[in-house]
VOLOVEX-198677 format. One record per atom (N, C-alpha, C): residue number from 1; chain; residue in three letters; x, y, z; atom name. Coordinates in nm, 2 decimals. Example, Ala and Ser with C-alpha at 12.3 -4.5 7.8 and 13.67 -1.06 7.14 Angstrom:
// residues 2
R  nr kette rest     px     py     pz atom
R   1     A  ALA   1.32  -0.57   0.78    N
R   1     A  ALA   1.23  -0.45   0.78   CA
R   1     A  ALA   1.32  -0.33   0.78    C
R   2     A  SER   1.28  -0.22   0.71    N
R   2     A  SER   1.37  -0.11   0.71   CA
R   2     A  SER   1.29   0.00   0.79    C
This chain:
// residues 171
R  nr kette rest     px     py     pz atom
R   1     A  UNK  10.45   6.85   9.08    N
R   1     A  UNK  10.46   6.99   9.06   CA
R   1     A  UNK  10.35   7.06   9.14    C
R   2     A  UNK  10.41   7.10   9.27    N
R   2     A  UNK  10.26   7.16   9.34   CA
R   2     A  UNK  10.37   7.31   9.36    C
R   3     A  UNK  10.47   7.32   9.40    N
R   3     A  UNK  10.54   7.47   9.42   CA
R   3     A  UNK  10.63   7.49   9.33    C
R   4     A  UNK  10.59   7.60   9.21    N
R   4     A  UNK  10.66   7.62   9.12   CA
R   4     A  UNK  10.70   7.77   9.11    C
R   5     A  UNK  10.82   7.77   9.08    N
R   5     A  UNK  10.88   7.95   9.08   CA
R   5     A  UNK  10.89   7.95   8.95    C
R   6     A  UNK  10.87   8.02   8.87    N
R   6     A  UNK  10.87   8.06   8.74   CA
R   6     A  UNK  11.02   8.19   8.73    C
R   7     A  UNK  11.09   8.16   8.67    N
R   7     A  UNK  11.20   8.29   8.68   CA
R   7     A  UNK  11.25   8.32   8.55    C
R   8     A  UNK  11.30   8.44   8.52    N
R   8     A  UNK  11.32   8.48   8.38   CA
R   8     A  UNK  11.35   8.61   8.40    C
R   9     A  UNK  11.40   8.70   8.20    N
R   9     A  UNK  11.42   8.80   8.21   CA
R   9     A  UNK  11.26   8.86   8.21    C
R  10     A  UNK  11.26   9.04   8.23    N
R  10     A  UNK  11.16   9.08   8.22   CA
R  10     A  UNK  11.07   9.05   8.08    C
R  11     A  UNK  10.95   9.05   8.06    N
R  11     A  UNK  10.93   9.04   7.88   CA
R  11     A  UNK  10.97   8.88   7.87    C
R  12     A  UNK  10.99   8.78   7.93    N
R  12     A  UNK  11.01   8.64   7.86   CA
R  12     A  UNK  10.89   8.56   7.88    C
R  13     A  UNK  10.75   8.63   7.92    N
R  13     A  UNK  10.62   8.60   7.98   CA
R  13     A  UNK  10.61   8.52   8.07    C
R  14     A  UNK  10.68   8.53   8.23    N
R  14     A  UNK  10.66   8.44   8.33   CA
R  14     A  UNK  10.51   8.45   8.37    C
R  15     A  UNK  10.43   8.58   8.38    N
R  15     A  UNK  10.29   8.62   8.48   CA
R  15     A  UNK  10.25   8.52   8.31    C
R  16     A  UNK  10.24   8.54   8.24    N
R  16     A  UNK  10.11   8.50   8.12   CA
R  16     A  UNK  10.17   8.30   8.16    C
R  17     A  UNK  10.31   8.23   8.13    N
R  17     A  UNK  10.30   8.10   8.16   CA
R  17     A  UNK  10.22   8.06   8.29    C
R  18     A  UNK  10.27   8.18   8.40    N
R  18     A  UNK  10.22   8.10   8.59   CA
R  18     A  UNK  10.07   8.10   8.54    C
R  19     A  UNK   9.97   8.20   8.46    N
R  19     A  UNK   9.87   8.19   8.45   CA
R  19     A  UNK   9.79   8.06   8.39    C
R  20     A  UNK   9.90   8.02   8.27    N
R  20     A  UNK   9.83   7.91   8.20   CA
R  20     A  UNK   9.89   7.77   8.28    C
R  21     A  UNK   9.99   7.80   8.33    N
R  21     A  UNK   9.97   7.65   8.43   CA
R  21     A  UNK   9.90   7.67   8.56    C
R  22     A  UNK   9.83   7.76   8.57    N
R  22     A  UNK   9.80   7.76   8.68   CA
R  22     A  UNK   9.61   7.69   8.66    C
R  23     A  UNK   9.56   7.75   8.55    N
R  23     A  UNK   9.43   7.73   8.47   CA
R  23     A  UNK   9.46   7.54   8.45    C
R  24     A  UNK   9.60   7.50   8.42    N
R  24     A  UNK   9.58   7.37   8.35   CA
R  24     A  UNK   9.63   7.26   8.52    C
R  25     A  UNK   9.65   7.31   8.63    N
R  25     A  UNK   9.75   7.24   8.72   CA
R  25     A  UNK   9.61   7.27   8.82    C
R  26     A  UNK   9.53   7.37   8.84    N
R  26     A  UNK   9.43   7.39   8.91   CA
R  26     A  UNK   9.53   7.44   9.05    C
R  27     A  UNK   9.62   7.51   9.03    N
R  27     A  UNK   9.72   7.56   9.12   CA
R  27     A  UNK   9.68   7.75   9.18    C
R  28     A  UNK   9.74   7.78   9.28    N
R  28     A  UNK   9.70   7.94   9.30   CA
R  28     A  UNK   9.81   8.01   9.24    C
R  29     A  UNK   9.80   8.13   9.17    N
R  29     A  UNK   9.90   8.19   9.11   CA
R  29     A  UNK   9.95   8.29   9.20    C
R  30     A  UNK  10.06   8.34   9.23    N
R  30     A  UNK  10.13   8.46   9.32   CA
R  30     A  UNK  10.24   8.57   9.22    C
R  31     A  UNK  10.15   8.67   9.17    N
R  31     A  UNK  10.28   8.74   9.10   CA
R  31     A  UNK  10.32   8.82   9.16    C
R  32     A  UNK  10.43   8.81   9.19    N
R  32     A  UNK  10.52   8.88   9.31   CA
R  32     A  UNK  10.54   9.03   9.23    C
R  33     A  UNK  10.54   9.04   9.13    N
R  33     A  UNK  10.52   9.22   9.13   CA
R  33     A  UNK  10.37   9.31   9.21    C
R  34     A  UNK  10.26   9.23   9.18    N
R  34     A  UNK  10.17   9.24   9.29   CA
R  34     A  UNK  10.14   9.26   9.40    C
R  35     A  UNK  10.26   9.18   9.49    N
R  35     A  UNK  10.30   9.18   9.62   CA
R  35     A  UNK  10.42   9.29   9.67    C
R  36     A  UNK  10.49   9.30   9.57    N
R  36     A  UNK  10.60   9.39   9.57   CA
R  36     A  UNK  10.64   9.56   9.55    C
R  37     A  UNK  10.53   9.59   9.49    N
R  37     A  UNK  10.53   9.72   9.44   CA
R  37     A  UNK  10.35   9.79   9.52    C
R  38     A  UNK  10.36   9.92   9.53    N
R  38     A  UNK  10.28   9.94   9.60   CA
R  38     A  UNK  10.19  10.04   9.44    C
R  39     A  UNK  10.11  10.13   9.50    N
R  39     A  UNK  10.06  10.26   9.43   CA
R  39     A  UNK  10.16  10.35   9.39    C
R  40     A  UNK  10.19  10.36   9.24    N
R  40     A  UNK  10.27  10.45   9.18   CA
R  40     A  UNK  10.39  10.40   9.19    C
R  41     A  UNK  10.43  10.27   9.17    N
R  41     A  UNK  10.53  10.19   9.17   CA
R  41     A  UNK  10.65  10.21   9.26    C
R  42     A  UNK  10.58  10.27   9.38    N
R  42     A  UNK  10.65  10.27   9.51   CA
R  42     A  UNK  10.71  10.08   9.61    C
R  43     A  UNK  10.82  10.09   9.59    N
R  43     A  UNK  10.88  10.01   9.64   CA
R  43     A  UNK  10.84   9.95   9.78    C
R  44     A  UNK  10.84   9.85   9.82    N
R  44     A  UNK  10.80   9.75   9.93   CA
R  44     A  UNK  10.87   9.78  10.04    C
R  45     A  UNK  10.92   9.77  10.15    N
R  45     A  UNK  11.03   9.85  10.19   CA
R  45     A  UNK  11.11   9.71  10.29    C
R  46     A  UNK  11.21   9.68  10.27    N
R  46     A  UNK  11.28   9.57  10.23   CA
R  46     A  UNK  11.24   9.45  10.36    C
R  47     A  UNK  11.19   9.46  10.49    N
R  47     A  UNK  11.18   9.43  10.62   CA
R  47     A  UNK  11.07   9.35  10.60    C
R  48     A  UNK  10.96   9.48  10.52    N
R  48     A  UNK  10.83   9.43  10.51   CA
R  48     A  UNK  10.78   9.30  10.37    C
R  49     A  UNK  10.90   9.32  10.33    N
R  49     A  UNK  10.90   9.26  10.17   CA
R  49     A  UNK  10.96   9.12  10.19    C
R  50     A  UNK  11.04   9.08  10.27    N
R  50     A  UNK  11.12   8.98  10.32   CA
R  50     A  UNK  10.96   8.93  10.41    C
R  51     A  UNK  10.93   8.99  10.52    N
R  51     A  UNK  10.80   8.89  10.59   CA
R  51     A  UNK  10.71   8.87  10.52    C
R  52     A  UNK  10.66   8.96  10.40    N
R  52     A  UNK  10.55   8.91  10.31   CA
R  52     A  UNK  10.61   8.77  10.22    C
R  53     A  UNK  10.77   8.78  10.22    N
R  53     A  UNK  10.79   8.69  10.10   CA
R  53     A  UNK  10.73   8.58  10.16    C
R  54     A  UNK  10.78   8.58  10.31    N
R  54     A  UNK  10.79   8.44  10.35   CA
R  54     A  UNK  10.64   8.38  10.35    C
R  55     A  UNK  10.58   8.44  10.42    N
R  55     A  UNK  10.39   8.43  10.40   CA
R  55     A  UNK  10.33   8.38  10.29    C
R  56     A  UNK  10.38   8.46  10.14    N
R  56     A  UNK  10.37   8.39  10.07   CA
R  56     A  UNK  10.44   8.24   9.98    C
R  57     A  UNK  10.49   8.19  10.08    N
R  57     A  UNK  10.56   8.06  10.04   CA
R  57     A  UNK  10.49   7.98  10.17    C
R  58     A  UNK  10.43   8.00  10.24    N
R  58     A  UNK  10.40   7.91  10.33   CA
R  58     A  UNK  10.24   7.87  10.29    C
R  59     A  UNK  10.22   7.89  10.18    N
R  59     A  UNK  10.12   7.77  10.09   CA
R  59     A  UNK  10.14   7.62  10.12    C
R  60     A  UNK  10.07   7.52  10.07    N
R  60     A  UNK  10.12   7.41  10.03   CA
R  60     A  UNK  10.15   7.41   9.86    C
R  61     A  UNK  10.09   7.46   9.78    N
R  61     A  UNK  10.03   7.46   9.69   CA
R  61     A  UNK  10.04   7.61   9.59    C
R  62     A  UNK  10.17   7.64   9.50    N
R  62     A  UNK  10.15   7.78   9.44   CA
R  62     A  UNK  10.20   7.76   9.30    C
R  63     A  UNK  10.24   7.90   9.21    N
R  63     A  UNK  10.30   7.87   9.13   CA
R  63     A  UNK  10.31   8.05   9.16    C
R  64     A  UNK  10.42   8.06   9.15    N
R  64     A  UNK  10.53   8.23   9.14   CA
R  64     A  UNK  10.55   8.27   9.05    C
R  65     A  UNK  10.55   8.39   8.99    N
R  65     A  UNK  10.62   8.43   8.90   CA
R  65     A  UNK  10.70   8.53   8.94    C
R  66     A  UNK  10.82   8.56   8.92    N
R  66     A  UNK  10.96   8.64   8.96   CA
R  66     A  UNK  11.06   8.61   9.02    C
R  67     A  UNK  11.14   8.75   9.02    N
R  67     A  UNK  11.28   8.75   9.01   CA
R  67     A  UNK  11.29   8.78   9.16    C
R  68     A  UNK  11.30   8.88   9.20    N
R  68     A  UNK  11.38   8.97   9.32   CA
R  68     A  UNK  11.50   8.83   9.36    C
R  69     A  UNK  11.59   8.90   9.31    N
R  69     A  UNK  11.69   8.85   9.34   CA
R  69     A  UNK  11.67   8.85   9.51    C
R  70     A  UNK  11.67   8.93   9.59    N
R  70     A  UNK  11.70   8.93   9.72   CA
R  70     A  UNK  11.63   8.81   9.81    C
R  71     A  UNK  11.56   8.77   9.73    N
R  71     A  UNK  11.47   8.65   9.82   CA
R  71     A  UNK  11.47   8.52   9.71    C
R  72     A  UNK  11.52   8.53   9.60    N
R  72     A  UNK  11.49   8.39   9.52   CA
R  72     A  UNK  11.54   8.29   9.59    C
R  73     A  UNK  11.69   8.30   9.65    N
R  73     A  UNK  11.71   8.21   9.72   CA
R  73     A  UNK  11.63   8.12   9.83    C
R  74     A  UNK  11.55   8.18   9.87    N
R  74     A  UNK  11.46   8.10   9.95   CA
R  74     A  UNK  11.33   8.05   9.89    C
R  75     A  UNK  11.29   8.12   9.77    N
R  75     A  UNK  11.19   8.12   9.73   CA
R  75     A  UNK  11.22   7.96   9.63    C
R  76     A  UNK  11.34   7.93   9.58    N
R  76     A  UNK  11.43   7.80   9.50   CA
R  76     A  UNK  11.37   7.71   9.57    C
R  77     A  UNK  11.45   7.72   9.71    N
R  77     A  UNK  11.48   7.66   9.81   CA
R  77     A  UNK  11.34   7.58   9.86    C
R  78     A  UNK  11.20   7.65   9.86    N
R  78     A  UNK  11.11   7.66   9.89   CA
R  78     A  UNK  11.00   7.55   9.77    C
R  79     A  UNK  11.06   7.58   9.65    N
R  79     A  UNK  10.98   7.52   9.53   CA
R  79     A  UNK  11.03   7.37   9.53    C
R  80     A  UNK  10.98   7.31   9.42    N
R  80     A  UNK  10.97   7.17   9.41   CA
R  80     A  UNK  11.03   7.17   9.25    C
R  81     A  UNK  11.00   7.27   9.20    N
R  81     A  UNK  11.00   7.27   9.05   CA
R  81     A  UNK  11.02   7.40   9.00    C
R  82     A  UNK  11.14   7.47   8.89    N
R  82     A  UNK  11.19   7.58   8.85   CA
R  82     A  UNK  11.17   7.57   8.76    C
R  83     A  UNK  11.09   7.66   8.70    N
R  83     A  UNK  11.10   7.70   8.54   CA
R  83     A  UNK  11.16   7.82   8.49    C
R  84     A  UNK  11.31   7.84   8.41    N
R  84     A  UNK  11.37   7.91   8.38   CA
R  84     A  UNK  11.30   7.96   8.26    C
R  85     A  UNK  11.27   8.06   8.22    N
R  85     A  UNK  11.24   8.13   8.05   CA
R  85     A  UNK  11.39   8.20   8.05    C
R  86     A  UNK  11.49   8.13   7.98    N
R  86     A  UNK  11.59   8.18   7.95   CA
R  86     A  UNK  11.61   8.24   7.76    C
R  87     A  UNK  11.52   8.33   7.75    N
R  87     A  UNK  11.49   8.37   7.62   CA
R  87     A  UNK  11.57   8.53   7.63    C
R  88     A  UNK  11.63   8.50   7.44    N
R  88     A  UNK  11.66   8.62   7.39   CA
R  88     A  UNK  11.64   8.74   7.46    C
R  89     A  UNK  11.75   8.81   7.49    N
R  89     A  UNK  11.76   9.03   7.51   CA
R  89     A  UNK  11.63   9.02   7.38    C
R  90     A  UNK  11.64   9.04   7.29    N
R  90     A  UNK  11.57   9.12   7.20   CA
R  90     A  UNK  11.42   9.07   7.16    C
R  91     A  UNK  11.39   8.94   7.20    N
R  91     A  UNK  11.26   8.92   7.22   CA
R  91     A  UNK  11.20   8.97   7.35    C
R  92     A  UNK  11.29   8.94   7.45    N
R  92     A  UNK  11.25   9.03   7.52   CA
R  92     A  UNK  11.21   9.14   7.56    C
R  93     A  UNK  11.28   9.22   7.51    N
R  93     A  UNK  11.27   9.40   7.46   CA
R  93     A  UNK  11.16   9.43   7.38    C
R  94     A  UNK  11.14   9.30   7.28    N
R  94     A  UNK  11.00   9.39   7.26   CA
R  94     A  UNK  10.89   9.38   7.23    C
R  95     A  UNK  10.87   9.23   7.37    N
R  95     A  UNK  10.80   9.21   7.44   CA
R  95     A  UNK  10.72   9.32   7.52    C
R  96     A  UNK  10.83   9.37   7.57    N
R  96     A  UNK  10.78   9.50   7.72   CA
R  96     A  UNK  10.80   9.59   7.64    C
R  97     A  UNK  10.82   9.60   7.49    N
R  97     A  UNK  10.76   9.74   7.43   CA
R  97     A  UNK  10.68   9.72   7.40    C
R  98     A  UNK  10.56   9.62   7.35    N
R  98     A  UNK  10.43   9.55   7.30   CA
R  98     A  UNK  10.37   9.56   7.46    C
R  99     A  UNK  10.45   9.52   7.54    N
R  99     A  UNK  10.35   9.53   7.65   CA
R  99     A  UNK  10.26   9.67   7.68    C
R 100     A  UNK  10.40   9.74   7.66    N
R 100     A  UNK  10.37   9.92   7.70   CA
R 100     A  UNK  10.25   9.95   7.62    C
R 101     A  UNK  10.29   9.95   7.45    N
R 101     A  UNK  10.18  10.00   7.38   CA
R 101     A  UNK  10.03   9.93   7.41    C
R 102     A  UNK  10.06   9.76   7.43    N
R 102     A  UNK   9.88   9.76   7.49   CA
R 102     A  UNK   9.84   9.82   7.59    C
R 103     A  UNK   9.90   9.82   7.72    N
R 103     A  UNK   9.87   9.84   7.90   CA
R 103     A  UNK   9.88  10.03   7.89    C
R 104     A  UNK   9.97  10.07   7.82    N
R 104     A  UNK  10.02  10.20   7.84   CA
R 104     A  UNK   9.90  10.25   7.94    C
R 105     A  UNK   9.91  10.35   7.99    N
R 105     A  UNK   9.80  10.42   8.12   CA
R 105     A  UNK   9.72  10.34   8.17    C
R 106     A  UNK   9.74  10.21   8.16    N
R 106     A  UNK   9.65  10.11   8.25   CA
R 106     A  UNK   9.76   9.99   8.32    C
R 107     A  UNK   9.65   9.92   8.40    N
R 107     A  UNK   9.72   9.86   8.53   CA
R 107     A  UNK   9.71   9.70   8.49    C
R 108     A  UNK   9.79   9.64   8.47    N
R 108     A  UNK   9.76   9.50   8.41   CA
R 108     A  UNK   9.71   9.45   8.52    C
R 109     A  UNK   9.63   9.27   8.53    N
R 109     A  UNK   9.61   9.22   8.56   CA
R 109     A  UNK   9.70   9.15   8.69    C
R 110     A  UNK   9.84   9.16   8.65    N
R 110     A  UNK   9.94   9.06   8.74   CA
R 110     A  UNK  10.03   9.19   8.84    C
R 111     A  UNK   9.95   9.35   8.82    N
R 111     A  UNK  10.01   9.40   8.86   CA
R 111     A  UNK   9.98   9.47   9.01    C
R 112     A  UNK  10.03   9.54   9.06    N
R 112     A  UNK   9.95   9.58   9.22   CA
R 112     A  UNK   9.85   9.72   9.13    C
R 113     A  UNK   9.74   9.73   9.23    N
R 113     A  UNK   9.70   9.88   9.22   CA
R 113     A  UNK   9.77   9.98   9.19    C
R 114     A  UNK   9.69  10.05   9.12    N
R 114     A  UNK   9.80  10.21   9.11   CA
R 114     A  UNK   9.94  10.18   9.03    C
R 115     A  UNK  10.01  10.08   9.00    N
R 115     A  UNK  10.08  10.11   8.90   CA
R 115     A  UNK  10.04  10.10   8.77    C
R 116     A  UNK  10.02  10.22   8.71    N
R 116     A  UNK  10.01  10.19   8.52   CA
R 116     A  UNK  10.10  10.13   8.49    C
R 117     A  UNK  10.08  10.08   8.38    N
R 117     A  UNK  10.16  10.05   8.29   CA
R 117     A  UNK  10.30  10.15   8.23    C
R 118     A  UNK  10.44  10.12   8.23    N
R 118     A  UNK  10.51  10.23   8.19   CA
R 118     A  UNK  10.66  10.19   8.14    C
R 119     A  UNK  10.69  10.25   8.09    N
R 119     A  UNK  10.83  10.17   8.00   CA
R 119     A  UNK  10.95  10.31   8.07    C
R 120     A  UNK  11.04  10.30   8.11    N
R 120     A  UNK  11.14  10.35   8.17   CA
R 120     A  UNK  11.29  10.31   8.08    C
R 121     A  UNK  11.37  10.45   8.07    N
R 121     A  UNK  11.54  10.42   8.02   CA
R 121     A  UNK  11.61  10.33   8.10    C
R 122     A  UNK  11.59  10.32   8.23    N
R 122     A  UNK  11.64  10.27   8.36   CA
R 122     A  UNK  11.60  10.11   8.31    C
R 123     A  UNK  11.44  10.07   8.30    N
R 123     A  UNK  11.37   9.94   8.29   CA
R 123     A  UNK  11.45   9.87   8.16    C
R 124     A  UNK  11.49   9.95   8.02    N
R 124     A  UNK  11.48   9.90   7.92   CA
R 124     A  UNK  11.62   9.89   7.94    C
R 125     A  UNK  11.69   9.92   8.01    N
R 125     A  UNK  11.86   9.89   8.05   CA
R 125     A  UNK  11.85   9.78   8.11    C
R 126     A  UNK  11.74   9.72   8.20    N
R 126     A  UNK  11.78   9.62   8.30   CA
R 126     A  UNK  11.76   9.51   8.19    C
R 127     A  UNK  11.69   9.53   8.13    N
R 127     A  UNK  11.64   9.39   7.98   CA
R 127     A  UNK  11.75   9.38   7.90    C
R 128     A  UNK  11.82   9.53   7.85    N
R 128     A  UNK  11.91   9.46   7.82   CA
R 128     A  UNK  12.02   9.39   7.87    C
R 129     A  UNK  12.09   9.44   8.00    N
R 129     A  UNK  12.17   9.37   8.04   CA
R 129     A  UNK  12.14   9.25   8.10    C
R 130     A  UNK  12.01   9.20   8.12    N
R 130     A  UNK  11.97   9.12   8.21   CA
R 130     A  UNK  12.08   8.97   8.15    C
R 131     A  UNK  12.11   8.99   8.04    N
R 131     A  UNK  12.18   8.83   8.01   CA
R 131     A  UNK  12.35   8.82   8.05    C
R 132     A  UNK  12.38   8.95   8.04    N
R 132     A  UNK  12.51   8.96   8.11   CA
R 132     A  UNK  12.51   8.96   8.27    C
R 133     A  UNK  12.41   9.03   8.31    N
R 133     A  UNK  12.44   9.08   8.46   CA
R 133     A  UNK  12.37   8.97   8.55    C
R 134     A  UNK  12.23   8.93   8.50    N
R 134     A  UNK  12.14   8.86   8.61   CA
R 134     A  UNK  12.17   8.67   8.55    C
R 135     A  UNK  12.20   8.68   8.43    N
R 135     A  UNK  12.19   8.50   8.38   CA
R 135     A  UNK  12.30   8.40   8.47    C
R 136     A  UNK  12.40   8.47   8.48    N
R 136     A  UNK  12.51   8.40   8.51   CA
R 136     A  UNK  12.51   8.35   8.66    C
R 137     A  UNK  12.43   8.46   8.77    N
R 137     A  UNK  12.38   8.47   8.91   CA
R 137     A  UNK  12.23   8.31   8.91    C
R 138     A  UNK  12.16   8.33   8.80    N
R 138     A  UNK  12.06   8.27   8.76   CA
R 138     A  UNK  12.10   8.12   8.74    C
R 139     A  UNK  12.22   8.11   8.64    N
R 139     A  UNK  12.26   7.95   8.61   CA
R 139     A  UNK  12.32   7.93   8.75    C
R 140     A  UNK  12.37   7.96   8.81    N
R 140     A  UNK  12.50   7.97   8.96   CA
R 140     A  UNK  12.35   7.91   9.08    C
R 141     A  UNK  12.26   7.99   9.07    N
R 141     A  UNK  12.16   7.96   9.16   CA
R 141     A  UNK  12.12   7.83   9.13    C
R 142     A  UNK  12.07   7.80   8.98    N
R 142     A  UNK  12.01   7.66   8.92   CA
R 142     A  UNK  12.09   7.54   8.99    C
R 143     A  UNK  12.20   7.58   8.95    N
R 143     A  UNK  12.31   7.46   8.97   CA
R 143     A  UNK  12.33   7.40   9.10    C
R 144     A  UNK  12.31   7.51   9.16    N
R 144     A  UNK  12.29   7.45   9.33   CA
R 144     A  UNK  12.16   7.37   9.38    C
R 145     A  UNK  12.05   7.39   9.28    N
R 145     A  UNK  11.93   7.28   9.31   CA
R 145     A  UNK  11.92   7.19   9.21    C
R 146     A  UNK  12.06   7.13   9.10    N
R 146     A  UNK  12.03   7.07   8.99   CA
R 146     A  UNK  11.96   6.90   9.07    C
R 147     A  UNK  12.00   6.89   9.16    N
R 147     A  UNK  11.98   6.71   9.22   CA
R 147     A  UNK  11.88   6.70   9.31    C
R 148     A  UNK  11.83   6.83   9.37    N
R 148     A  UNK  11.72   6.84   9.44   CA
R 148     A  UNK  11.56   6.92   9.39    C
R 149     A  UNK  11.59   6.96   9.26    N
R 149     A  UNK  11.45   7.03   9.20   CA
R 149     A  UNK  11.44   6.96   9.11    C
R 150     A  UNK  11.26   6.98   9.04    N
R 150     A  UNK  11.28   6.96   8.88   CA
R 150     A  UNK  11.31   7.10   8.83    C
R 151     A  UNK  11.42   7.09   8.73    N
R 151     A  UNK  11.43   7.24   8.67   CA
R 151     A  UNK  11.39   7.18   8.51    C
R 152     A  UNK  11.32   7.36   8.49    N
R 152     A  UNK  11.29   7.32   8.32   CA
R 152     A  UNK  11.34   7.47   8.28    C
R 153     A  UNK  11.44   7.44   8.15    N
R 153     A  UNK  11.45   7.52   8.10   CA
R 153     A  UNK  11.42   7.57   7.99    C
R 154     A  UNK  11.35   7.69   7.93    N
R 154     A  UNK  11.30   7.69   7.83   CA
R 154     A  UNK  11.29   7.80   7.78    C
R 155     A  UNK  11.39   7.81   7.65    N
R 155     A  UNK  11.42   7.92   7.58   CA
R 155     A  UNK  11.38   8.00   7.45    C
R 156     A  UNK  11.27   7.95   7.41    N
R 156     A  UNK  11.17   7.99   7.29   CA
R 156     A  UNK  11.06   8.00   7.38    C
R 157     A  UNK  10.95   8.08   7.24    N
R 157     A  UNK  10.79   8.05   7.29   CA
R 157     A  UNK  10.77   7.87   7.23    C
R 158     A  UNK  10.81   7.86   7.16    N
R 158     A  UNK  10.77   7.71   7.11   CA
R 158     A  UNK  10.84   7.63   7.19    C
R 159     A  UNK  10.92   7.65   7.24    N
R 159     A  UNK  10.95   7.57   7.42   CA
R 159     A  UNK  10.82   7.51   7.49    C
R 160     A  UNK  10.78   7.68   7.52    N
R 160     A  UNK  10.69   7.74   7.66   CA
R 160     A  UNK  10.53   7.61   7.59    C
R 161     A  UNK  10.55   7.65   7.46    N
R 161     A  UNK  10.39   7.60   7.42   CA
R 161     A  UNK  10.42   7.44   7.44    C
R 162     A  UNK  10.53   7.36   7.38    N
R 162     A  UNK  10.58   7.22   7.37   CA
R 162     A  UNK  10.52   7.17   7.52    C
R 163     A  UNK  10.60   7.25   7.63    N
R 163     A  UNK  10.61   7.21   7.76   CA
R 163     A  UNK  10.43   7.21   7.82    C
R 164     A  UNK  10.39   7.32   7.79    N
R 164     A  UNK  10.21   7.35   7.80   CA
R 164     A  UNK  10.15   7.24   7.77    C
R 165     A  UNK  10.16   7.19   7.63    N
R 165     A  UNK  10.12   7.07   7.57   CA
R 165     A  UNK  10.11   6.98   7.66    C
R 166     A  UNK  10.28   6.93   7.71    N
R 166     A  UNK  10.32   6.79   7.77   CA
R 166     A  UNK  10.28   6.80   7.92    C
R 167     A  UNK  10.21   6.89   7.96    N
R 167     A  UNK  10.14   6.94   8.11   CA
R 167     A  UNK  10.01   6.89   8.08    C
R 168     A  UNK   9.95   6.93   8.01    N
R 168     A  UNK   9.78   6.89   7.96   CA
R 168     A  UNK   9.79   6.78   8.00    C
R 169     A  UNK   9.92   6.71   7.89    N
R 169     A  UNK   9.84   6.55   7.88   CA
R 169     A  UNK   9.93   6.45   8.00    C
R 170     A  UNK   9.98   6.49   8.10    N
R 170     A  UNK  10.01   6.44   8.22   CA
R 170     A  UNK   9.88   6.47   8.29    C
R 171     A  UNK   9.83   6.63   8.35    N
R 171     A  UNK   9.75   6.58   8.42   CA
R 171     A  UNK   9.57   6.58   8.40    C
């Protein structure tokens, strides 16, 4: 496991796992919301966001966390090893409502400059639909690297911690 994509709904804590395997794997972490969003959660602009993707996959050595659909395909393609957090709409939901109330007017750690923290009607729609709209694109994508990746999938926090565990005592 040296290039890992971490993927999931919003709230299923991909940036908090890439962090703890990244501390246990001795790996560089890349949270693509960081990379993706600018000051005031101004959008990347799609030309420039495609050449940064690639830059950042030309590591030997990472561990990713996200989605953008528009580039996962390469970003799969690119990894050695997938870790799905395929967890519950409603743990999720309120996850990124716990998120809000801690970060609220502040800028998290995994995020770019300049975006606070902020919870949107628009964001709390994409969580919920994310199991109808994005999961099905997500298993479809999996399936096409089932014989050529390691995929792990894992759908609890007591998954996330089990799997943490059996990472320690490998390496």
């Amino acid at each position: 496991m040296e290039r890992i994509a971490i993927i999931g709904s919003c709230g299923a804590g991909k940036s908090t796992l890439a962090k703890s395997l990244g501390q246990k794997l001795a790996l560089p972490i890349i949270h693509l919301d960081s990379y993706y969003w600018r000051a005031n959660w101004v959008e990347t602009p799609k030309n420039d966001w495609d050449t940064l993707h690639q830059k950042l996959l030309q590591g030997e050595c990472w561990i990713i966390d996200g989605n953008y659909g528009s580039t996962m395909d390469i970003r799969l393609e690119a990894a050695d090893t997938i870790i799905w957090l395929d967890f519950p709409r409603n743990l999720c939901l309120w996850r990124i409502i716990k998120r809000y109330l801690q970060y609220r007017g502040n800028v998290r750690d995994d995020m770019a400059a300049g975006c606070r923290e902020r919870l949107t009607w628009e964001f709390l729609l994409y969580v919920y639909n994310f199991p109808r709209q994005q999961r099905p694109q997500i298993i479809s994508r999996l399936n096409q690297h089932q014989y050529s990746k390691k995929i792990v999938i894992l759908k609890n926090p007591n998954q996330v911690k089990t799997f943490l565990e059996e990472i320690i005592a490998i390496a």
